[in-house]
C-alpha positions as CSV (number, residue, x, y, z in Angstrom):
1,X,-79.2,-7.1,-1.9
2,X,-81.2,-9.6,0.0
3,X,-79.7,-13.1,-1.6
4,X,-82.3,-15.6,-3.2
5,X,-82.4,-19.2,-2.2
6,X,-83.9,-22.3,-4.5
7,X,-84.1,-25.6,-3.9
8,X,-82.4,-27.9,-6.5
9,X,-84.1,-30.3,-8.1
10,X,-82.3,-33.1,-6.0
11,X,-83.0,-30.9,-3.0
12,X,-79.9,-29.3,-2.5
13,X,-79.8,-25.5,-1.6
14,X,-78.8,-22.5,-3.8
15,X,-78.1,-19.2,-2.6
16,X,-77.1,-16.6,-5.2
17,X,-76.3,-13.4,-3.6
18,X,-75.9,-10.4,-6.2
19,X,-73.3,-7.7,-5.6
20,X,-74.0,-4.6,-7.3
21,X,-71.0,-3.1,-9.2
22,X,-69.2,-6.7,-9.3
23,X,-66.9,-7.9,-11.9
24,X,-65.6,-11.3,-10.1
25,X,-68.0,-13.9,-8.6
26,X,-66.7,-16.5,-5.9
27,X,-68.3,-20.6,-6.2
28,X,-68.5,-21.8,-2.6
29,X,-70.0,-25.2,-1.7
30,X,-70.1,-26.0,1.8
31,X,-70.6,-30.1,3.3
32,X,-72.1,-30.4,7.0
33,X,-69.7,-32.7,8.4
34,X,-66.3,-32.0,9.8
35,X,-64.0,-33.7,12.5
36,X,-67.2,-34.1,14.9
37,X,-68.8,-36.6,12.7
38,X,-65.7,-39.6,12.9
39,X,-64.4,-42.1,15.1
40,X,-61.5,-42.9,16.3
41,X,-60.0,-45.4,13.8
42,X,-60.6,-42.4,11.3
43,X,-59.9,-39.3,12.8
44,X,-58.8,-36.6,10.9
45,X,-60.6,-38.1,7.7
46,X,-62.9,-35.1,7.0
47,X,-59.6,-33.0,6.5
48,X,-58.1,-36.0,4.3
49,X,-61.5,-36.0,2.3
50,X,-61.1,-32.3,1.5
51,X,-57.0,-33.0,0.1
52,X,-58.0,-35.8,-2.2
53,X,-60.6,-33.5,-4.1
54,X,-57.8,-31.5,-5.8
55,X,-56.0,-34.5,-6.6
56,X,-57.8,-35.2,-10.0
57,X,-60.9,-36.4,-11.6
58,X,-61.6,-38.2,-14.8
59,X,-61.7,-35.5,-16.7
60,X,-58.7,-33.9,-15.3
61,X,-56.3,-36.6,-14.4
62,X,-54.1,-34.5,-11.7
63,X,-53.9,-31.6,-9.6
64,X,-51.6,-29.8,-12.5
65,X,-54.6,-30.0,-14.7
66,X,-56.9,-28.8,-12.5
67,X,-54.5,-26.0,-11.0
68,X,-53.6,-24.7,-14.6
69,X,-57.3,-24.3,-16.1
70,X,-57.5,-21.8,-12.8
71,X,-54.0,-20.2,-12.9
72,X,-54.8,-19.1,-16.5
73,X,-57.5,-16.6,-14.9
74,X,-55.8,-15.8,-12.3
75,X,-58.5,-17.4,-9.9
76,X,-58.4,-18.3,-5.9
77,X,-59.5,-21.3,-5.4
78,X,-59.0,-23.4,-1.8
79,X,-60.9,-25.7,0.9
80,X,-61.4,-25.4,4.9
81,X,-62.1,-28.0,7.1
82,X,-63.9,-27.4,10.2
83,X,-65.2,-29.4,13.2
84,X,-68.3,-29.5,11.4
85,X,-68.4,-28.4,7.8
86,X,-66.0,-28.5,5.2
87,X,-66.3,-26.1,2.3
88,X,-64.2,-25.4,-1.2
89,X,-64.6,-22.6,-3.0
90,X,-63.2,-20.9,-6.5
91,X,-63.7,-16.8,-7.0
92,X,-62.7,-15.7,-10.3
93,X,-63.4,-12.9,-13.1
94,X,-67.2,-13.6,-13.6
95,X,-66.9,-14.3,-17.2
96,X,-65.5,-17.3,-16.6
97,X,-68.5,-18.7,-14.1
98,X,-69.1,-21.8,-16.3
99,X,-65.7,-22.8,-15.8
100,X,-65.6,-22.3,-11.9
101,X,-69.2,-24.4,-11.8
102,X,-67.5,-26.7,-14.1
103,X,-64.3,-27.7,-11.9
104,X,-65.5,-27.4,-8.3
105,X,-68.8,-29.4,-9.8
106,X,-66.1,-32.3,-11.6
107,X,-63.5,-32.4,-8.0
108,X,-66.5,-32.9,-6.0
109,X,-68.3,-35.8,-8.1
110,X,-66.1,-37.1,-9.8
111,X,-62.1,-37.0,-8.0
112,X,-60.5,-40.6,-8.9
113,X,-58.8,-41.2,-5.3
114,X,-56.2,-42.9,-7.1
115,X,-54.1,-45.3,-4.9
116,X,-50.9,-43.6,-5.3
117,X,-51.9,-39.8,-4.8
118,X,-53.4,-40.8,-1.3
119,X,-50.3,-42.1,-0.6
120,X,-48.2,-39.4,-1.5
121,X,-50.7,-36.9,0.4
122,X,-50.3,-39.0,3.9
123,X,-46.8,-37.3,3.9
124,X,-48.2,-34.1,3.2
125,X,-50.9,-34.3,5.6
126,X,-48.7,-35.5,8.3
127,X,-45.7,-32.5,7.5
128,X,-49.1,-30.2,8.3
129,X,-49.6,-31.8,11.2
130,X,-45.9,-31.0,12.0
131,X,-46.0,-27.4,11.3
132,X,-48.6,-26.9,13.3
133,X,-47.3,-28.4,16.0
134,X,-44.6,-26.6,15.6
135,X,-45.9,-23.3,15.8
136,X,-47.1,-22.7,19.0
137,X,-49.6,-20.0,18.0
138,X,-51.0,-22.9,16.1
139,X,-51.0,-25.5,18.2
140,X,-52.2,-24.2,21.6
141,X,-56.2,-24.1,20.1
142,X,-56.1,-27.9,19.8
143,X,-54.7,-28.4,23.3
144,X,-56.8,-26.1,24.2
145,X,-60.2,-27.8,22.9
146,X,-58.9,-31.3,24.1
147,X,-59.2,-29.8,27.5
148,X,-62.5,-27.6,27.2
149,X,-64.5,-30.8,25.6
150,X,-63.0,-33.8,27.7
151,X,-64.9,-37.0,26.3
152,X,-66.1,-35.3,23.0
153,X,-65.1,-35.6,19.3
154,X,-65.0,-31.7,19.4
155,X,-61.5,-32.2,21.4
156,X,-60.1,-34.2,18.6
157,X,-57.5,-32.6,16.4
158,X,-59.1,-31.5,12.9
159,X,-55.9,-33.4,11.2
160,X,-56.3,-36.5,13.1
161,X,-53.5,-38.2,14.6
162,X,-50.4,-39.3,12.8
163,X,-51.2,-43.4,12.8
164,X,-54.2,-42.4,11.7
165,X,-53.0,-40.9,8.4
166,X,-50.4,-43.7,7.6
167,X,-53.0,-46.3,8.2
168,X,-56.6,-45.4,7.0
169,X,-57.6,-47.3,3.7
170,X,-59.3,-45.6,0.7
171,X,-61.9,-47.6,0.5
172,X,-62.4,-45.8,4.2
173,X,-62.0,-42.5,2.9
174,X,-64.7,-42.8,0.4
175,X,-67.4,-44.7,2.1
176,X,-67.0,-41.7,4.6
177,X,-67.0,-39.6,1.6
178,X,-70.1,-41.1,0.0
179,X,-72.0,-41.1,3.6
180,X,-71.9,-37.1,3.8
181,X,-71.0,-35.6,0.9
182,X,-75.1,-35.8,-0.2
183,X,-77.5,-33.1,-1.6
184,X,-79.4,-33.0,2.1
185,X,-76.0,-32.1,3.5
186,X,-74.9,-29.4,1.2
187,X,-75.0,-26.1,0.0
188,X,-74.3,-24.2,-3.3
189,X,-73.7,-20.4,-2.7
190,X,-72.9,-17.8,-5.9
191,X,-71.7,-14.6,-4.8
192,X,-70.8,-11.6,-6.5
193,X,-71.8,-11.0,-10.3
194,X,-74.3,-13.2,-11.3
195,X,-73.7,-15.0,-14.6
196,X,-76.9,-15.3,-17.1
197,X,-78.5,-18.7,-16.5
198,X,-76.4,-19.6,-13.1
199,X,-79.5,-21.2,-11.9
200,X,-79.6,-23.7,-14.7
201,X,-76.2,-24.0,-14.5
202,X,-75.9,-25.5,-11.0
203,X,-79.8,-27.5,-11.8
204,X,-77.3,-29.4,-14.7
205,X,-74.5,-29.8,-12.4
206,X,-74.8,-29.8,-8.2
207,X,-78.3,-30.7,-8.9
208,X,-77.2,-33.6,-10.4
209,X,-76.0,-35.0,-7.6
210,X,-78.0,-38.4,-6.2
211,X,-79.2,-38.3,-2.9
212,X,-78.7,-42.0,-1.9
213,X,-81.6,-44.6,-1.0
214,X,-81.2,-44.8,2.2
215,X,-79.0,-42.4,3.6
216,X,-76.1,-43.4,5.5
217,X,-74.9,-40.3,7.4
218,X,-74.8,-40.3,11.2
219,X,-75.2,-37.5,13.6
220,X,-72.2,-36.2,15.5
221,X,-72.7,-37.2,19.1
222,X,-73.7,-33.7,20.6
223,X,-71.6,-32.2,23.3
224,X,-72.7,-32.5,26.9
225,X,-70.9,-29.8,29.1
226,X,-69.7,-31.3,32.3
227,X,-71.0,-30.1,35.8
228,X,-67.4,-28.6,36.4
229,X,-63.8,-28.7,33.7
230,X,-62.2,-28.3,37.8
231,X,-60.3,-25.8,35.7
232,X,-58.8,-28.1,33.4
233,X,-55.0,-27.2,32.0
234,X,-53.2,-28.6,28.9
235,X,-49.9,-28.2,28.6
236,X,-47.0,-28.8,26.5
237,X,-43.4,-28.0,28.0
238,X,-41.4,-26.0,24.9
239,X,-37.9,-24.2,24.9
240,X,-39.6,-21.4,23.4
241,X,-38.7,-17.9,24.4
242,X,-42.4,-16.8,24.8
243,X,-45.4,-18.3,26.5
244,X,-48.8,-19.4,24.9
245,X,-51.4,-18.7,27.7
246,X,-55.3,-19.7,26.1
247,X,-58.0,-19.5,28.6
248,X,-61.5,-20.7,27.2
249,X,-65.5,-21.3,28.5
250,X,-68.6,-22.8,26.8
251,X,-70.3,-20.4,24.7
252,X,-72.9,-20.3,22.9
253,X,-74.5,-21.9,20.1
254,X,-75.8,-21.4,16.0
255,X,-79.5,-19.7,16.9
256,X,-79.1,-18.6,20.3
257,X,-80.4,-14.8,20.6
258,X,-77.7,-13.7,22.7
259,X,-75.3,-14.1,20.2
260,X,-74.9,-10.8,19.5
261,X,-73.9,-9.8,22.9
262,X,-71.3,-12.4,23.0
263,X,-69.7,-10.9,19.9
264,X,-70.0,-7.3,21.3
265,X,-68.4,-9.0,24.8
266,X,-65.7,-10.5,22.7
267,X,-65.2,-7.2,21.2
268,X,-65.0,-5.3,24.4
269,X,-62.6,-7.3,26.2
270,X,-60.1,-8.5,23.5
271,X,-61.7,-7.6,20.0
272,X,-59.2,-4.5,19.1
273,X,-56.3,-2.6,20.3
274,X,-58.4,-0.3,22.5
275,X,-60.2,-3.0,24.2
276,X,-59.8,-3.9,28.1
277,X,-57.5,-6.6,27.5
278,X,-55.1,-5.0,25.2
279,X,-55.1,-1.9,27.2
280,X,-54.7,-3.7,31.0
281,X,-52.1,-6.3,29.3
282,X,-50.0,-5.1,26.8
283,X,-50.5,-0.8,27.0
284,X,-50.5,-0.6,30.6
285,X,-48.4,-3.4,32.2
286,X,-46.3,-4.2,28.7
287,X,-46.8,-8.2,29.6
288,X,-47.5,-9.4,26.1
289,X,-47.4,-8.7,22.4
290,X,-50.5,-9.8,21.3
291,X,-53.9,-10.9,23.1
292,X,-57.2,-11.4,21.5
293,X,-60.8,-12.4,22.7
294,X,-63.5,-14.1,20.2
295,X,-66.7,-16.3,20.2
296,X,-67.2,-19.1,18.2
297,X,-70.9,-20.7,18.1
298,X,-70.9,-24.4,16.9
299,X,-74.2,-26.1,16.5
300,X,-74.7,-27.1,20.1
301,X,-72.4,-25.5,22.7
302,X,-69.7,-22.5,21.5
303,X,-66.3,-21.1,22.5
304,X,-64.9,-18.1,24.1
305,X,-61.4,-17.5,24.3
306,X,-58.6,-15.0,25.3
307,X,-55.3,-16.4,23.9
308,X,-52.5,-14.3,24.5
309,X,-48.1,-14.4,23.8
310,X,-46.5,-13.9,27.3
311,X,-42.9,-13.6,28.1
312,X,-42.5,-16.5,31.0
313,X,-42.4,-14.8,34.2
314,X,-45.7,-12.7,33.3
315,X,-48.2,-15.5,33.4
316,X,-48.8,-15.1,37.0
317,X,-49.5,-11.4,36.5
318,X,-51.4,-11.6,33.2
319,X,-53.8,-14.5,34.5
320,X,-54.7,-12.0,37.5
321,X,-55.5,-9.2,35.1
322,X,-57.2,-11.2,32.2
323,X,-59.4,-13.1,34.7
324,X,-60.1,-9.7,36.9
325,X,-61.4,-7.9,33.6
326,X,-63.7,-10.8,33.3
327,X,-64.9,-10.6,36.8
328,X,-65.6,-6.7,35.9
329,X,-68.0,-7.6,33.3
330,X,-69.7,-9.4,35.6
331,X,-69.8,-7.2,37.9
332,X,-70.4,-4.0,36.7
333,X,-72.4,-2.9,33.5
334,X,-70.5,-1.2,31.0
335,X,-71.2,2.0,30.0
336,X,-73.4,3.1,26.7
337,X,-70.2,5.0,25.5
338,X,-68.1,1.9,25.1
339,X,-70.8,-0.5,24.2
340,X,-71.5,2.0,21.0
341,X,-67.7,2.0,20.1
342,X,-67.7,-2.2,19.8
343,X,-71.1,-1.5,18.1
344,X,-69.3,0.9,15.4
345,X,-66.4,-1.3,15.2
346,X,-68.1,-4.3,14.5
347,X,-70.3,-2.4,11.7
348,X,-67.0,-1.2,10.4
349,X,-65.6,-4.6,10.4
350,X,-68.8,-6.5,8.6
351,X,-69.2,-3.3,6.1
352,X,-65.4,-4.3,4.8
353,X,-66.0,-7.4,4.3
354,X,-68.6,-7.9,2.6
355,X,-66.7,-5.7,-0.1
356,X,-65.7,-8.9,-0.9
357,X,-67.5,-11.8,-2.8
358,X,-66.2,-14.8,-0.9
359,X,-66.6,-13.4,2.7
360,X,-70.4,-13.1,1.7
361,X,-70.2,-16.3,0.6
362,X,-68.9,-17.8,3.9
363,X,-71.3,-15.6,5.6
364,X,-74.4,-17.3,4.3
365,X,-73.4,-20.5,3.7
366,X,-72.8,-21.2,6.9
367,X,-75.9,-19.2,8.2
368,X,-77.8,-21.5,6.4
369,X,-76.1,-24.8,7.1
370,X,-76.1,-24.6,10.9
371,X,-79.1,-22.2,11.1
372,X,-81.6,-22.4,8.1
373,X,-81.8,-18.7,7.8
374,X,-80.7,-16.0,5.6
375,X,-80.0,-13.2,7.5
376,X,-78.3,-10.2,5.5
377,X,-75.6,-8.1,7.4
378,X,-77.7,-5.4,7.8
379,X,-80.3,-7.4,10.0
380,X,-77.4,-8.6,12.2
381,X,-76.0,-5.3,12.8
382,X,-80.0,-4.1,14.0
383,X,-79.7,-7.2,16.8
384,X,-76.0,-6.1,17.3
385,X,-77.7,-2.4,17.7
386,X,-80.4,-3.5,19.9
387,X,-77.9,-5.3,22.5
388,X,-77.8,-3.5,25.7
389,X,-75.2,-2.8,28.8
390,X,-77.2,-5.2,31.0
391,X,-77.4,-8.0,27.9
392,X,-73.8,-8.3,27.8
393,X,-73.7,-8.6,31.9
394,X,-76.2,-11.0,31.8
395,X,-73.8,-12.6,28.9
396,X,-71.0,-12.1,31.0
397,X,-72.4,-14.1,33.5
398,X,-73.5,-17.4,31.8
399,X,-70.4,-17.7,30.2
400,X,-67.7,-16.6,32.6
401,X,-68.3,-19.2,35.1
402,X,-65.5,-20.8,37.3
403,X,-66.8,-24.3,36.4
404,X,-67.1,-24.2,32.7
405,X,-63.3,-22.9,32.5
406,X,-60.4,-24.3,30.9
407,X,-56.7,-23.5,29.9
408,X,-54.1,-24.6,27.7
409,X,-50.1,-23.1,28.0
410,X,-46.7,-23.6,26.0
411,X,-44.2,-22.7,27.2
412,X,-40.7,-23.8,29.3
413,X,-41.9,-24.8,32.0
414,X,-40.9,-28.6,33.9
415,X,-44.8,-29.4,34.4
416,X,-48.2,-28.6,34.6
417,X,-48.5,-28.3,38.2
418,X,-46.2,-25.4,37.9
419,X,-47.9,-24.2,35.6
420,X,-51.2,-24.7,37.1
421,X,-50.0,-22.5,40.4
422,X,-49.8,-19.4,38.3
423,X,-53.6,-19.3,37.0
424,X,-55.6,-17.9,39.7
425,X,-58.3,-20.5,40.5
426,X,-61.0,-17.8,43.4
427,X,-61.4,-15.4,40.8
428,X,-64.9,-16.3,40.6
């Protein structure tokens, strides 16, 4: 069913999207700022922001409270930070809407920030910080973005650095908290079964909210590709027994039309286990485990990347292949056969999950926070459907482009000049 979007009476945005045959509903409610939006003395704020709201509110004290009013029904509830959104959400048996509305409604207008929970949560912030750093899986995306936006808050690390944790005041956490976390800047989205008098519901609550007199928000500074990354590398020397190789280009962003031919050409190349990658890499020359392609759009640039688990002396040899399957898209149009395959596979994918109330949720919340449109699955699938062999050339060739490139690798290695000689660099 086509969702249904109102305006609340403070002028935030409702989208309730029915699900026919539903017995759960899932409460998502998404803020447009992320990790883009801060400086430097507060990086890694937006994520601290987004920890302190289950910490307790006046009407429940602490996170037990809070927790246990959810655990009784057996709800999943959570939060996601992003580089620019953050969003918290609570799916639960539909009979118990008011409560959902209730506590996500109470954590985000009313959490106390008390002194001593934000100091507790600088250690857990900073042991996340450590597992993900750990984990090289993990950690080669944020080397990899440091490199791919040099000079950019979208190459800062989502968690902020460590001093930044320990130090940053609460009275810094909450200006930055009351400077974005407004009615302009957020969305309400109901999926699944709709409760009787939801609207009202979220009128008395979100739509309760003030907008402040005069705002105080601030625009992210917007991203500004340089002429040539010189094929940037970041790497991290590790005593690991396999290597993290990420290779990455500018994408493209929230409302460009070729999106849909940079999901199919992610799909093509790295999207499944019979796509070119998987089957040149891993099937054929048995150099990896796992590698995977995707697209990310952001609001003013995007992502592409090919990450990939190597054993060390195959990074060489996988660089050659991964790069030469890219060249092929560029060079030759694929045929109608295998185009309709990532077609069906990406129809497959969507019809899945949007079985499920909080993946249609996510789906338009962030449509309309970054795009102002509601766009049901179906439609995309008909753009997805129209996409031809020579769109995802012509695709092919404004992304893959020698200068936009970067890469990021873990692995043991004595330095990045070693490194750097085993990534072809005249593929292009």
């Amino acid at each position: 069913m086509k969702p249904k979007k109102h305006t609340l009476k403070n002028g935030m945005t409702a989208l309730l999207v029915p699900q026919a045959g539903a017995t759960s509903m899932t409460l998502m409610v998404f803020a447009k700022v992320g990790s883009r939006y801060e400086t430097k003395p507060i990086n890694g704020v937006s994520h601290f922001v987004e920890h302190l709201m289950f910490k307790g509110t006046k009407k429940r004290p602490d996170t037990l409270t809070i927790s246990k009013e959810l655990d009784r029904y057996g709800a999943e509830y959570n939060a996601f930070t992003s580089k620019d959104m953050t969003a918290y959400y609570i799916k639960i048996d539909a009979k118990r809407t008011n409560l959902a509305v209730d506590i996500l409604h109470d954590m985000l207008s009313a959490s106390l920030y008390d002194t001593k929970e934000i100091d507790r949560e600088r250690g857990v912030i900073i042991e996340e910080i450590n597992m993900y750093e750990d984990n090289p899986r993990m950690h080669i995306e944020d080397l990899l973005e440091g490199v791919l936006f040099p000079g950019n808050t979208l190459g800062w690390n989502i968690a902020g650095p460590r001093e930044v944790i320990k130090r940053v005041s609460r009275q810094e956490i909450i200006n930055y908290r009351d400077r974005y976390y407004i009615p302009s800047r957020m969305t309400v989205v109901v999926a699944g079964k709709q409760a009787p008098g939801i609207l009202a519901l979220l009128n008395k609550t979100f739509g309760a909210i003030q907008q402040p007199r005069p705002k105080h928000d601030r625009p992210f500074t917007p991203f500004h590709a340089p002429k040539n990354l010189k094929q940037a590398l970041a790497f991290q020397s590790k005593n690991t027994e396999q290597v993290q190789l990420a290779l990455a280009f500018h994408g493209l962003p929230f409302g460009d039309k070729r999106l849909p031919a940079a999901s199919l050409l992610a799909t093509l190349l790295g999207g499944n286990m019979s796509s070119r990658l998987f089957i040149q890499v891993r099937e054929r020359r048995g150099l990896c485990y796992s590698i995977h392609a995707s697209h990310q759009a952001l609001e003013d640039t995007g992502v592409f990347s090919i990450m990939s688990g190597l054993k060390k002396t195959a990074v060489g040899e996988a660089s050659q292949v991964i790069l030469d399957e890219l060249k092929q898209m560029i060079k030759e149009k694929i045929s109608q056969e295998e185009l309709q395959r990532a077609k069906d596979y990406l129809r497959g994918k969507l019809v899945l999950a949007f079985e499920d109330s909080s993946s249609q949720a996510d789906w338009y919340g962030k449509m309309w926070l970054f795009e102002h449109a509601v766009v049901t699955p179906e439609e995309r699938l008909q753009q997805i459907d129209r996409v031809t062999p020579e769109d995802i050339q012509t695709v092919a060739k404004l992304i893959f482009r020698k200068q936009n490139m970067a890469s990021a690798v873990i692995g043991p290695f004595k330095n990045a000049k070693q490194v750097k000689q085993l990534i072809p660099s005249n593929v292009f």
